[in-house]
C-alpha positions in Angstrom: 29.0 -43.7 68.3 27.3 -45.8 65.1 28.3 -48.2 63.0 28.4 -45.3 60.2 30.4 -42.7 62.7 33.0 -46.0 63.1 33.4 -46.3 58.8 33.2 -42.9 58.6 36.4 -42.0 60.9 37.8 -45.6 59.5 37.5 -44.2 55.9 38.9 -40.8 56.7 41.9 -42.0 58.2 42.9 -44.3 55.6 42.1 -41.1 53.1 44.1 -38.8 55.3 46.7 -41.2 55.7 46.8 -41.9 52.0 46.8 -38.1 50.8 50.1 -37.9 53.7 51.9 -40.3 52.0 50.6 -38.8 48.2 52.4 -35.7 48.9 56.0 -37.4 50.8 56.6 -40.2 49.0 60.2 -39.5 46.7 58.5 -41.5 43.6 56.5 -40.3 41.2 54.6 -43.2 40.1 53.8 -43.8 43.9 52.6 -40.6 44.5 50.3 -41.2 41.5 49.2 -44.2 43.2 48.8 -42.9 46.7 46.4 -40.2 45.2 44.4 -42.9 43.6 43.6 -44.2 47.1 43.3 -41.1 48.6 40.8 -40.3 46.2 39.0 -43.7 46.7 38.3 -43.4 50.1 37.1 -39.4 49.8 34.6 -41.8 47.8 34.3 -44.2 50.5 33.5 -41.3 53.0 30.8 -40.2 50.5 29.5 -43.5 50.1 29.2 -43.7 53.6 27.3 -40.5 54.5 24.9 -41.3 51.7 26.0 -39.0 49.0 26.3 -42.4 46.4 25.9 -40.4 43.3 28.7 -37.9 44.5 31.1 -41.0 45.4 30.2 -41.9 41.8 31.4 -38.7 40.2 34.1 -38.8 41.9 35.7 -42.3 41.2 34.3 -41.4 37.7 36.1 -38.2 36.8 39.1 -38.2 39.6 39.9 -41.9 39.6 39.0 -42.9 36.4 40.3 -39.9 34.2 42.3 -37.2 35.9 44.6 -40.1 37.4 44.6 -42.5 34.6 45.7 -39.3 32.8 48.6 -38.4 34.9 49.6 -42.1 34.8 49.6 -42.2 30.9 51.5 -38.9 30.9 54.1 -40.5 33.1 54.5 -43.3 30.9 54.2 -41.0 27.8 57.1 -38.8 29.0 59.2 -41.8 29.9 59.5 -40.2 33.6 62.0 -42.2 35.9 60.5 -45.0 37.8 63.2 -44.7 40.5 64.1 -42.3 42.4 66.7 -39.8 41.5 68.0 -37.1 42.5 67.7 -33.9 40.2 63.9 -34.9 40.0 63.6 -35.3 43.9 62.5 -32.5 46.4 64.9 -32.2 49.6 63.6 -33.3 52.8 62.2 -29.4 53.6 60.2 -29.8 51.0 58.9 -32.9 52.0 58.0 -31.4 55.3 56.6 -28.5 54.6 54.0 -30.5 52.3 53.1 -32.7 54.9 52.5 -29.9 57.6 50.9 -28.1 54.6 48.5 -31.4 54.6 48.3 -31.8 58.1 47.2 -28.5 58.7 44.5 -28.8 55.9 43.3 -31.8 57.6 43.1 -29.6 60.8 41.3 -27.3 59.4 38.6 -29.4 57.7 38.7 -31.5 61.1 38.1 -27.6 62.9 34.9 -27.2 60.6 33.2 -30.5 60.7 33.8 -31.8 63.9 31.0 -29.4 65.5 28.5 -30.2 62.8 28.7 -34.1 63.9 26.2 -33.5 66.3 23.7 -32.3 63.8 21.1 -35.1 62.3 19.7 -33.1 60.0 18.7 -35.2 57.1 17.3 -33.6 54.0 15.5 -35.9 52.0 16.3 -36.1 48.0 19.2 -34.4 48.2 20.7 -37.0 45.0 17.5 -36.3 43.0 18.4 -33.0 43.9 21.7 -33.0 43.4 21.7 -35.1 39.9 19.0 -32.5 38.5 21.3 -29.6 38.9 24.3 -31.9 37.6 22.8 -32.9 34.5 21.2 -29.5 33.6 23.0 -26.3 35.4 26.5 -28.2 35.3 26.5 -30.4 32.5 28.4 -28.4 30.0 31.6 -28.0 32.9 31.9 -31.9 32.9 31.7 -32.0 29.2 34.3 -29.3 28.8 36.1 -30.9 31.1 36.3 -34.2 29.1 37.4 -32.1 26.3 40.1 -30.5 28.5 41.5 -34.2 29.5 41.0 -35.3 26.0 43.2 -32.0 25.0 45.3 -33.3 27.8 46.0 -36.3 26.2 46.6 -35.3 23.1 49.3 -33.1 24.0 51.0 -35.8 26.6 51.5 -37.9 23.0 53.0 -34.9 21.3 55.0 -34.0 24.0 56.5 -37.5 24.0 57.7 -37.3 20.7 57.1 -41.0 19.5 57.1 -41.7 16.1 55.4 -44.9 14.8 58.5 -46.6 14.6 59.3 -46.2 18.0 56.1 -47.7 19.2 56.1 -50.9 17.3 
């Protein structure tokens, strides 16, 4: 076992272990947060089997857009920052998302685990990869923008502030 197999499982545990506690915690805004890590280290894992301009992309337009987002709209909508209890889910539910998650985790583990014997490295596979990004795909990510922008937009009216309640 490398020094790169050793980050690797190091990363994945601390995403797995993050995206557990995403979908248990009883908070909101800790959820939020937990998914921010999660999402971090799905980077890390990226980072670490070579895929930097995928780990880029992804602390780009998860971590730096679709989780600021749900922040804002958290602090838009005035959401609780405590737990209570007609906006908590019951212990079952709790559960059942972490077996849910557990048995994803399983799964993916069922997949990859007997391709980690393969060495097969494919050289330019970012140049690759950023080609078809930046030419097939690039009208997705700007949509997408747009959609988050919409997103946005709609978390302010939703809120229902005036401008003398934000002064």
């Amino acid at each position: 076992m490398t020094g790169l197999d050793l980050a690797f499982a190091a990363t994945g545990l601390v995403t797995a272990g993050s995206a557990a506690l995403a979908v248990t915690t009883r908070q909101v805004v800790h959820s939020a947060l937990w998914l921010v890590v999660a999402l971090l280290g799905l980077a890390g894992c990226y980072l670490v089997l070579g895929a930097e301009l995928v780990a880029l992309v992804q602390v780009l337009v998860y971590v730096g857009a679709v989780v600021v987002l749900v922040i804002v709209a958290l602090m838009l909508t005035r959401a609780p920052i405590g737990p209570r209890a007609e906006h908590s889910s019951g212990p079952a539910h709790r559960a059942l998302a972490a077996v849910v998650g557990a048995g994803t985790a399983g799964l993916v583990a069922a997949v990859l685990l007997p391709t980690a014997t393969r060495t097969e490295v494919r050289p330019g596979g970012s140049a690759e990869l950023a080609r078809q990004i930046f030419s097939t795909w690039a009208w997705p990510f700007e949509l997408l923008s747009l959609l988050l922008l919409a997103a946005l937009v709609g978390a302010f009216a939703v809120s229902g502030l005036t401008r003398e309640d934000r002064r």
